[in-house]
LONU-984276 format. One record per residue (C-alpha): x, y, z. Coordinates in Angstrom, 1 decimal. Each point is the difference from the previous one (the first is absolute). Example, Ala and Ser with C-alpha at 12.3 -4.5 7.8 and 13.67 -1.06 7.14 Angstrom:
// LONU-984276
DRENKOL, c1, c2, c3
DRENKOL, 12.3, -4.5, 7.8
DRENKOL, 1.4, 3.4, -0.7
// end
This chain:
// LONU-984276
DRENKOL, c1, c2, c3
DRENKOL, -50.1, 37.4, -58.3
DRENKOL, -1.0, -3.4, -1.3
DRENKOL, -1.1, -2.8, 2.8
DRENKOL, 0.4, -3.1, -2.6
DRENKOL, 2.2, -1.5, 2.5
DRENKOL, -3.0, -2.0, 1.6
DRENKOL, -3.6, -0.4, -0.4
DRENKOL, -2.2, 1.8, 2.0
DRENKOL, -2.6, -2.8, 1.5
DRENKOL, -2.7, 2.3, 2.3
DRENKOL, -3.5, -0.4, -0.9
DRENKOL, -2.3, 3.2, 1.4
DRENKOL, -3.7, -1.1, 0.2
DRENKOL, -2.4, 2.2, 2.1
DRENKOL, -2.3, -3.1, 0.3
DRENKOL, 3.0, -2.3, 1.5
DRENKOL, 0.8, 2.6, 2.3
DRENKOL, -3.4, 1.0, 1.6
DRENKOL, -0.5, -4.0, 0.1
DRENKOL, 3.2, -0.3, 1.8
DRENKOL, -0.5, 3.3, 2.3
DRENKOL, -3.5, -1.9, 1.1
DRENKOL, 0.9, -3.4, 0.4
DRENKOL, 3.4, 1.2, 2.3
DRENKOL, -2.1, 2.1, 1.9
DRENKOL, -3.0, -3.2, 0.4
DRENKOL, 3.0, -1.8, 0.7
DRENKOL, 1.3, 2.4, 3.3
DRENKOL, -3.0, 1.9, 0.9
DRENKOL, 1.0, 3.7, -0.6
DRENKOL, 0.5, 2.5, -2.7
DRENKOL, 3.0, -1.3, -2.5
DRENKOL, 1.0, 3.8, -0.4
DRENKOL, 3.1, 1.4, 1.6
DRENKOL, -2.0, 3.4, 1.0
DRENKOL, -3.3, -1.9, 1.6
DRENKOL, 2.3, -3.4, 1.5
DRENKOL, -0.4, 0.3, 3.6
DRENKOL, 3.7, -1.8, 0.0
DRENKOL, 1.5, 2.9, -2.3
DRENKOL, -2.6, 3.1, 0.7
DRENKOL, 2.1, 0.9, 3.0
DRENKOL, 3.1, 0.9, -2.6
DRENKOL, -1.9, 2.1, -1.7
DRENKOL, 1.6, 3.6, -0.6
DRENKOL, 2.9, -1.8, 1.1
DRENKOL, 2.6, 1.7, -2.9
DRENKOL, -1.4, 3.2, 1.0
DRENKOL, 0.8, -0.7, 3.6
DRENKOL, 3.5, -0.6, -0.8
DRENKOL, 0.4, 2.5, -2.3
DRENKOL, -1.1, 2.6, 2.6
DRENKOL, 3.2, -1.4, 2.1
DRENKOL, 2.3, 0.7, -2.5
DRENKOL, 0.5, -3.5, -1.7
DRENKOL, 0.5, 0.0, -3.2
DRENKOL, 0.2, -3.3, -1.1
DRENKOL, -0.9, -3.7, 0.4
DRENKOL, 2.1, -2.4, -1.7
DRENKOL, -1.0, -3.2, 1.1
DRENKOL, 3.0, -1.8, -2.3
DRENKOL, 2.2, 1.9, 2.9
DRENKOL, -1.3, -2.9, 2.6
DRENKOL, -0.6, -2.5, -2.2
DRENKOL, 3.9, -0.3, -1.0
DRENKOL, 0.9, -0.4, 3.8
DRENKOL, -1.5, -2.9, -1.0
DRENKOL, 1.0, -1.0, -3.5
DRENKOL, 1.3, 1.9, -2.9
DRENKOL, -2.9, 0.7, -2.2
DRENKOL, 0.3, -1.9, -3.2
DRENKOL, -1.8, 1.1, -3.1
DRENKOL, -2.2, -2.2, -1.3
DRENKOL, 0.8, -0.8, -3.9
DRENKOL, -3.6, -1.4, -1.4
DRENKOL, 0.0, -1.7, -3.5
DRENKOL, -3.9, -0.9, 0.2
DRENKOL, -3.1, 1.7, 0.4
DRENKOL, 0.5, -0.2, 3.8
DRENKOL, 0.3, 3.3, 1.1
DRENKOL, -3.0, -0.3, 2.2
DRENKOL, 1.5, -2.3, 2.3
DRENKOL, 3.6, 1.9, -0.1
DRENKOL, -1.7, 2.9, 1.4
DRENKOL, -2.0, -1.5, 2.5
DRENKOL, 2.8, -2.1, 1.0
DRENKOL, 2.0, 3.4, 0.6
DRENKOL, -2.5, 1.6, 2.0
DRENKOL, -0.5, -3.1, 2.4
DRENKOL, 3.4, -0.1, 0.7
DRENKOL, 0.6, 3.5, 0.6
DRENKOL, -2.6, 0.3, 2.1
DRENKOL, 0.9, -3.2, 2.5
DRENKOL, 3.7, 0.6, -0.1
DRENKOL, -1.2, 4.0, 1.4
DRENKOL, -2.1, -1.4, 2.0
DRENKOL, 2.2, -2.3, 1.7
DRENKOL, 2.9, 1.9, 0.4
DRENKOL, -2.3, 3.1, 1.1
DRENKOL, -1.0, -2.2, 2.8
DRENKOL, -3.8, -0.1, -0.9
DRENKOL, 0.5, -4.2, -0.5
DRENKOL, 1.7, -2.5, 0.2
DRENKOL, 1.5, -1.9, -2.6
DRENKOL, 3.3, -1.9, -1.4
DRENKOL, 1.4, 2.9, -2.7
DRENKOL, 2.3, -2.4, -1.1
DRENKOL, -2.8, -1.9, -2.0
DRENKOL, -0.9, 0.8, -3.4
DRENKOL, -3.3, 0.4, -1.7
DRENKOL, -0.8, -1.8, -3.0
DRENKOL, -1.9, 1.8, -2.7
DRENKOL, -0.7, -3.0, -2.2
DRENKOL, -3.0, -1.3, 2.3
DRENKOL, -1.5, 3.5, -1.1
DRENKOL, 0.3, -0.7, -3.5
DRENKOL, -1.4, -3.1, 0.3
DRENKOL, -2.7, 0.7, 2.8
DRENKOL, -1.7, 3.1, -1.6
DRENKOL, -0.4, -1.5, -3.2
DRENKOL, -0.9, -3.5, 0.5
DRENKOL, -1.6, -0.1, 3.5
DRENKOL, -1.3, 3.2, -0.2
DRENKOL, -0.4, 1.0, -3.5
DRENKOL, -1.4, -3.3, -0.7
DRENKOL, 1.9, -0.6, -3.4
DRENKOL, -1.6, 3.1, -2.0
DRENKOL, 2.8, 1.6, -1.4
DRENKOL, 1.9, -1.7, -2.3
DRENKOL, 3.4, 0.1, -1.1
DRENKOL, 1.9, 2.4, 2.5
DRENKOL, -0.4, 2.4, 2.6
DRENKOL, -2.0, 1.1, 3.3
DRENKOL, -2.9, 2.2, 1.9
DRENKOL, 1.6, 1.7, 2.7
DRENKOL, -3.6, -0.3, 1.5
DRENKOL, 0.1, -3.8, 0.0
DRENKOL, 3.5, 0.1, 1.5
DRENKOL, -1.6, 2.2, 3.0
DRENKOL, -2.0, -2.8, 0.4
DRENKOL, 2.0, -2.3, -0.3
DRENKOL, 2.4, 1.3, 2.8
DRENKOL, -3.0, 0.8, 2.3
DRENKOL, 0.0, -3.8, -0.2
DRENKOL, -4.3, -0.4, 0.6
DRENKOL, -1.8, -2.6, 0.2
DRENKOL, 3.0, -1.6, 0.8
DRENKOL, 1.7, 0.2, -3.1
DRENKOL, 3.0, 1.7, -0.8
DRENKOL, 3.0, 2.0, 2.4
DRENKOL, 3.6, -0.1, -0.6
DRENKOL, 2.9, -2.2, 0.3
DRENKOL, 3.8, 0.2, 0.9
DRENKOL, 2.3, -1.7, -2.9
DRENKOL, 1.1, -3.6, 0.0
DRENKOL, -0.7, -2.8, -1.1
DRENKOL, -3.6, -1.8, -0.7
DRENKOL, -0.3, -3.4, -0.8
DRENKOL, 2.1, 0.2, -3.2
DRENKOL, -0.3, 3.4, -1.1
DRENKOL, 2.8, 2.3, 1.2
DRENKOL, -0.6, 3.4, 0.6
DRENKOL, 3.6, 0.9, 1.8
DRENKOL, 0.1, 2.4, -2.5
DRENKOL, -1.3, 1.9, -2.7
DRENKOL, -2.7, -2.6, -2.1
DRENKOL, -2.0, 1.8, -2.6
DRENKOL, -0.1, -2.4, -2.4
DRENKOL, -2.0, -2.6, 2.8
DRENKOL, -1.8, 2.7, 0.8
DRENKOL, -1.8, 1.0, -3.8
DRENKOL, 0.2, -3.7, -0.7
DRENKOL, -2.3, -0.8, 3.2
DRENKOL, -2.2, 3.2, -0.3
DRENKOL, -2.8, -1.6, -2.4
DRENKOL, -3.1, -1.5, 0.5
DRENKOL, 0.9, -3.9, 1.0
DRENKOL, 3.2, 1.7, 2.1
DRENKOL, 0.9, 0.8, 3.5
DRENKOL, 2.1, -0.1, 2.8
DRENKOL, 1.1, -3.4, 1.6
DRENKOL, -2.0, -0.4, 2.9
DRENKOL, 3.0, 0.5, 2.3
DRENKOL, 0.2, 3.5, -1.0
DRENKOL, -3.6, 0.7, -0.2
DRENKOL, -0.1, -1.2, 3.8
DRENKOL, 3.0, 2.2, 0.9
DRENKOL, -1.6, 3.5, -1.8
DRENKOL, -3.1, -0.6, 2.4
DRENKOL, 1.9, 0.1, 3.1
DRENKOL, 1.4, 3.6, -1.1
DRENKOL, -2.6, 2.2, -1.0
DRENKOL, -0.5, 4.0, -0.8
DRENKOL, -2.2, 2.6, 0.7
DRENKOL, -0.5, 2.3, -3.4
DRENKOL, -1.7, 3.5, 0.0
DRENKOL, -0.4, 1.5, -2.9
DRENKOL, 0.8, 3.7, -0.4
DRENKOL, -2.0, 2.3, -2.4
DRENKOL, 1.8, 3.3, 0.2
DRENKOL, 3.6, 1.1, 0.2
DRENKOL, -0.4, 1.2, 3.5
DRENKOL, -0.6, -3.6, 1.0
DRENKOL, 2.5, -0.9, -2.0
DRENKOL, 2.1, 2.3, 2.2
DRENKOL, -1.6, -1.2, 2.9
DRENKOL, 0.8, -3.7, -0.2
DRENKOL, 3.7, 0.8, -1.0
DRENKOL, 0.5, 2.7, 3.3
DRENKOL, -1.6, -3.0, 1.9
DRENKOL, 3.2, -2.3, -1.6
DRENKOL, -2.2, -2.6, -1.9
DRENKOL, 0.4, -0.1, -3.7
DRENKOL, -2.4, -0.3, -2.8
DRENKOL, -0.1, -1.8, -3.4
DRENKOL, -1.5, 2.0, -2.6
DRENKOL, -2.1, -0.6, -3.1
DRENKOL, -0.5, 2.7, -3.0
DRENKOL, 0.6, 0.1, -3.5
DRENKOL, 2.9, 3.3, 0.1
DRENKOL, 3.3, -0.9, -0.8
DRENKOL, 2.6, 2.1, 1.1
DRENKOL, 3.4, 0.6, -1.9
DRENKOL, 3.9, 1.0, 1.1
DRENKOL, 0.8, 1.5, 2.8
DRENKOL, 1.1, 3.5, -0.3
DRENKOL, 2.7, 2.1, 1.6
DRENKOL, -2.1, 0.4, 3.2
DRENKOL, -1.1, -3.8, 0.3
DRENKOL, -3.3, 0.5, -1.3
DRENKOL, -1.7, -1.7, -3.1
DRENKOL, -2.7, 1.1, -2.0
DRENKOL, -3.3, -1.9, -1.5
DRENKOL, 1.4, -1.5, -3.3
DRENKOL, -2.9, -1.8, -1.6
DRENKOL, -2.9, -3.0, 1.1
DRENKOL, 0.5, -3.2, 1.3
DRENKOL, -1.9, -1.7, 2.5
DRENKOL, 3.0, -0.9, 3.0
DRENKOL, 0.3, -0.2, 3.3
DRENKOL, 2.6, 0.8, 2.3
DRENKOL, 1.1, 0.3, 3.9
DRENKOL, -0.3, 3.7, 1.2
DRENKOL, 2.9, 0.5, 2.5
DRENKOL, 0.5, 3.3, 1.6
DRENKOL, -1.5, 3.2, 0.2
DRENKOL, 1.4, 3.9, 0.2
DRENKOL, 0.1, 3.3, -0.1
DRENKOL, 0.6, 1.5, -3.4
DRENKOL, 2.4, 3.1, -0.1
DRENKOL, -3.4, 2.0, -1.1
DRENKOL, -1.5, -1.1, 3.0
DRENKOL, -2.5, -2.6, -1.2
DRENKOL, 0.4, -4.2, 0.2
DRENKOL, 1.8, -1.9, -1.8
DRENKOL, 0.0, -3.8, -0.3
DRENKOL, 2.5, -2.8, -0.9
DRENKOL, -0.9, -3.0, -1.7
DRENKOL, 2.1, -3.0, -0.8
DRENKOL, -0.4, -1.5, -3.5
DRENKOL, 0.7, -4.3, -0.4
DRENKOL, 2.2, 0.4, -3.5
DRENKOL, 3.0, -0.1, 1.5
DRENKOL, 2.3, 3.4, -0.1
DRENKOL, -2.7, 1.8, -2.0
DRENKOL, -0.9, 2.9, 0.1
DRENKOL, 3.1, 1.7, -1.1
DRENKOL, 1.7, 3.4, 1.4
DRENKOL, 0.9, 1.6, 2.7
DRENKOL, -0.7, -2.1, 3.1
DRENKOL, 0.4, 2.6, 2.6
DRENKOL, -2.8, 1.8, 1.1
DRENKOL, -0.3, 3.8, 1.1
DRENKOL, -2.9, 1.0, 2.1
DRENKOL, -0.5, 2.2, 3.1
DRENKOL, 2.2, -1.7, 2.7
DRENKOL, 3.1, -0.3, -2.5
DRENKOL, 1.0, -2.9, -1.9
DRENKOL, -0.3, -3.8, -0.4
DRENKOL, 1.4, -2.9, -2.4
DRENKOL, -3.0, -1.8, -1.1
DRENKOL, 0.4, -4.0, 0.0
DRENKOL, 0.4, -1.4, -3.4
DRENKOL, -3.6, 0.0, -1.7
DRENKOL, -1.3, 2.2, 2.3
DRENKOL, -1.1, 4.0, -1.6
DRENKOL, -2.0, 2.8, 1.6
DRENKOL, -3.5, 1.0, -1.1
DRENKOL, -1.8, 3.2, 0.8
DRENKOL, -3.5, 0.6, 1.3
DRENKOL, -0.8, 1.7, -3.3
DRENKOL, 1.1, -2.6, -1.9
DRENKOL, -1.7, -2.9, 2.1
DRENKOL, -3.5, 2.1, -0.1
DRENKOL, 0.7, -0.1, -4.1
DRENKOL, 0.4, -3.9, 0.1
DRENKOL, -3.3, 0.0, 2.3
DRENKOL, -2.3, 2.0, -2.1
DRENKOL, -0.7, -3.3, -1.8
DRENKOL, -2.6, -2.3, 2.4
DRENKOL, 2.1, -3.2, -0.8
DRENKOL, 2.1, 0.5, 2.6
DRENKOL, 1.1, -1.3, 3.8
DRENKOL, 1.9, -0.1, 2.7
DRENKOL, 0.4, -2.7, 2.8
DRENKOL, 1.4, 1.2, 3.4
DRENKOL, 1.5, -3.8, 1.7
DRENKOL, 1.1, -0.9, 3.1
DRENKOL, 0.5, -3.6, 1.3
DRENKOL, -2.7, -1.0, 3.0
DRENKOL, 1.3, 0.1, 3.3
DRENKOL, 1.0, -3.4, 1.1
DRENKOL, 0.5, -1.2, -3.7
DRENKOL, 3.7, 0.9, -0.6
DRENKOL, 2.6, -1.8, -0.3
DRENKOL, 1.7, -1.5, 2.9
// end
């Protein structure tokens, strides 16, 4: 299928994302890697674990809309990067919270724009032009070090309104001379996030059995769904999305589910078969097999960012 209906936006630089992988793990003191994290290593084998019970599934969308209903993001710029990050952090503090790990008001939203904004400018320092992110820089970014960075709830901030949906402040302020109003810059720090990043599928697997989502970074773009909920690699493009949910395929191996930030793209069939029956997808959302994500992987210019939000930092 064609994806002209928005820009991509992800820049995938080895360089920016070994720098970032060192200066977040300066920042905290251990290994930034999901696998070697103190914090994470205990989850380790985790989808195994489960699988060995007889699950066959984590969905984390299925707590998150006890919440909310999840609403597709519908990106017109090169902002994909922050969409999917955005995604991920919310998934995994609305699991969280409702799992009883944390605490946390779930009836606050994220906004992604400060992501936009943060990884390019604060981050990035200004050295891409025109549009678009590195999902490295937004790890950082979230990880909030040297005590720059974090998320915030929407609302207002001084006069920029970010109730809602505000791409267009977002690209406008994401050059170099922008920023965030010093409100909202204040407000991120208070609410910052621990990112591991994964380098294999079974991590991948890992993080999602262990209910915390990932944004992901490769240049694979995957097309329609088809009658089985699945979509196949359909050309290059550097994007990122939110990985959601992980299962068991009806041939026994894993399957993933992303959600894309076009809107109601891809098209097809929207409910998914796999080994413990069957499952409406949420608009934008399509499944991915392991084969298929080890194809997108065999390039190096890829990544994957396991988030959670630091104990104590939640919403309240």
């Amino acid at each position: 299928m064609s994806f002209e209906a928005g820009p991509l936006g992800c820049y995938i630089e080895q360089d920016w994302t070994l720098e970032s992988d060192d200066q977040i793990s300066r920042a905290t003191g251990q290994p930034v890697f999901f696998g070697d994290n103190p914090d994470t290593a205990p989850f380790k084998g985790r989808w195994e674990q489960l699988k060995s019970r007889g699950i066959k599934a984590v969905f984390l969308w299925e707590r998150y809309e006890k919440v909310r209903s999840l609403v597709p993001h519908h990106q017109y710029s090169g902002t994909c990067v922050a969409r999917g990050f955005h995604m991920a952090t919310q998934h995994s503090l609305y699991n969280a919270v409702i799992g009883g790990t944390t605490q946390g008001n779930c009836s606050i939203e994220i906004a992604w724009e400060p992501y936009y904004i943060g990884s390019r400018v604060y981050v990035g320092k200004g050295q891409i032009s025109g549009e678009g992110s590195s999902g490295a820089w937004a790890a950082q970014w979230a990880a909030g070090i040297n005590g720059v960075g974090g998320i915030c709830p929407r609302g207002h901030y001084g006069n920029v309104d970010l109730t809602l949906n505000n791409e267009k402040w977002a690209v406008a302020n994401s050059n170099r001379g922008g920023g965030l109003p010093a409100d909202m810059l204040a407000a991120c720090q208070k609410h910052t996030c621990a990112t591991h990043r994964c380098r294999s599928n079974s991590e991948i697997a890992d993080s999602l059995a262990s209910r915390i989502a990932l944004a992901r970074c490769w240049d694979t773009l995957f097309g329609d769904r088809d009658k089985n909920g699945f979509s196949k690699p359909s050309g290059k493009g550097s994007h990122c999305q939110a990985i959601i949910g992980v299962f068991v395929m009806l041939n026994g191996k894993t399957g993933y589910i992303e959600i894309q930030s076009w809107g109601e793209l891809p098209r097809g069939n929207r409910v998914l078969k796999y080994a413990g029956g069957e499952i409406t997808l949420p608009v934008g959302c399509y499944a991915v097999s392991e084969d298929d994500y080890l194809r997108a992987q065999q390039s190096r210019w890829w990544e994957s960012h396991a988030i959670t939000v630091r104990a104590g930092q939640e919403f309240r």
